[in-house]
C-alpha positions as CSV (number, residue, x, y, z in Angstrom):
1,X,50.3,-46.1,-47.8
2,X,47.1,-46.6,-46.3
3,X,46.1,-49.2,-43.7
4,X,43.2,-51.4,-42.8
5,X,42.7,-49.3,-39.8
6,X,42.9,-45.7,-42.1
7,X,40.4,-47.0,-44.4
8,X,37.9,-48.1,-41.0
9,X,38.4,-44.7,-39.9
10,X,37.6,-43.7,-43.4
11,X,34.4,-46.1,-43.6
12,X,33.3,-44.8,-39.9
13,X,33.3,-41.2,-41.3
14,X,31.4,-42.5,-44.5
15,X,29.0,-43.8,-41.7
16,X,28.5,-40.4,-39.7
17,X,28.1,-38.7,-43.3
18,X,25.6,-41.4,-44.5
19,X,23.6,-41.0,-40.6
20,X,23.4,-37.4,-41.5
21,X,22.0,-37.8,-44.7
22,X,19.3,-40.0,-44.0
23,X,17.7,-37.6,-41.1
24,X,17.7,-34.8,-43.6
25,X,16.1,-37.4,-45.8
26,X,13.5,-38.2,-42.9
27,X,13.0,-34.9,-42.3
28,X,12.3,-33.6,-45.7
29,X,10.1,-37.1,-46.3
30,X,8.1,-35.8,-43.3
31,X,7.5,-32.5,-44.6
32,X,6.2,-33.9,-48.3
33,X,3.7,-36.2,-46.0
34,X,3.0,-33.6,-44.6
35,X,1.5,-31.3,-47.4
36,X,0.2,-34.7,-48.3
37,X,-2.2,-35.0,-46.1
38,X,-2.8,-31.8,-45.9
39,X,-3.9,-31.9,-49.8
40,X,-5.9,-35.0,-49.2
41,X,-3.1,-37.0,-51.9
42,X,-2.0,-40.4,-51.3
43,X,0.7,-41.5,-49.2
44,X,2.1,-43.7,-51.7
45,X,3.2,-42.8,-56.0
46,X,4.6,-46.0,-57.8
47,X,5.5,-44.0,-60.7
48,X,7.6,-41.6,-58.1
49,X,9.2,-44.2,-56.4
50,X,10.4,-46.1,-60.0
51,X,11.7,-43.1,-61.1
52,X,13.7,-42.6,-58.0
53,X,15.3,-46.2,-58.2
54,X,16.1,-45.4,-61.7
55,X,17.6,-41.9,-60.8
56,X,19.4,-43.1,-58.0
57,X,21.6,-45.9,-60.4
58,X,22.1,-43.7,-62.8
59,X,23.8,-41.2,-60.1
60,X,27.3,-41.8,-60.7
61,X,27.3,-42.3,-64.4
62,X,28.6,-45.3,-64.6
63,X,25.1,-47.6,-65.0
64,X,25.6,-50.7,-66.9
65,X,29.4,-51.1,-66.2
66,X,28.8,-53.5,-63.2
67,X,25.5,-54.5,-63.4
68,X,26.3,-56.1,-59.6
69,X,26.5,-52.5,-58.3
70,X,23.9,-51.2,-60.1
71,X,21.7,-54.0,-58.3
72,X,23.3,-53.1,-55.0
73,X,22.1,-49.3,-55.5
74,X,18.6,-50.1,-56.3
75,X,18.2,-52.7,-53.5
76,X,19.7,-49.7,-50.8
77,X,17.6,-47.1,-52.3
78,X,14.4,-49.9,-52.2
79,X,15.5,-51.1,-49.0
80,X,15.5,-47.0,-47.8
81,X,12.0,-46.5,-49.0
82,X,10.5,-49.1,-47.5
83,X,11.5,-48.6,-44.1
84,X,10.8,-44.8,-44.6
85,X,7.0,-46.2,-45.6
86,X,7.0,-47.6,-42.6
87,X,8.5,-45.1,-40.3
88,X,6.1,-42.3,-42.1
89,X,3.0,-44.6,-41.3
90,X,3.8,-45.2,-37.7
91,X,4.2,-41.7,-37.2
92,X,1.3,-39.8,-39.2
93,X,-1.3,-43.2,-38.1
């Protein structure tokens, strides 16, 4: 049986994991800025960033079934490109 302080332990790992992916995000976000600039495009593509909200609800399947959760996952996923925006601009001024 599994106890409130298995599933912490379980939702601290889920933290380290998360951590990890989102350098490796950061890292690969810097690398497409980057080649960017290097290319002379713009920083910022609506149409990209719409069709990553879309494709990142639609991830486990399951879109439509609670529309609650499917608001949750586009607010994190907005939420995570804004603040890379931000990050990316105060690092590549």
């Amino acid at each position: 049986m599994k106890t409130i302080a298995s599933l912490r332990h379980e939702i601290d790992q889920v933290h380290k994991e998360m951590h990890a992916l989102l350098e490796r995000r950061r890292d690969l976000t810097m690398d497409v800025w980057t080649i960017k600039q290097r290319e002379g495009q713009p920083f910022f593509n609506a149409e990209r960033e719409e069709q990553i909200l879309k494709d990142f609800v639609r991830l486990g399947g399951k879109e439509g079934q609670d529309p609650a959760f499917d608001e949750l996952l586009r607010g994190v996923m907005n939420s995570v490109l804004r603040e890379y925006e931000k990050y990316l601009k105060s690092k590549f001024k």
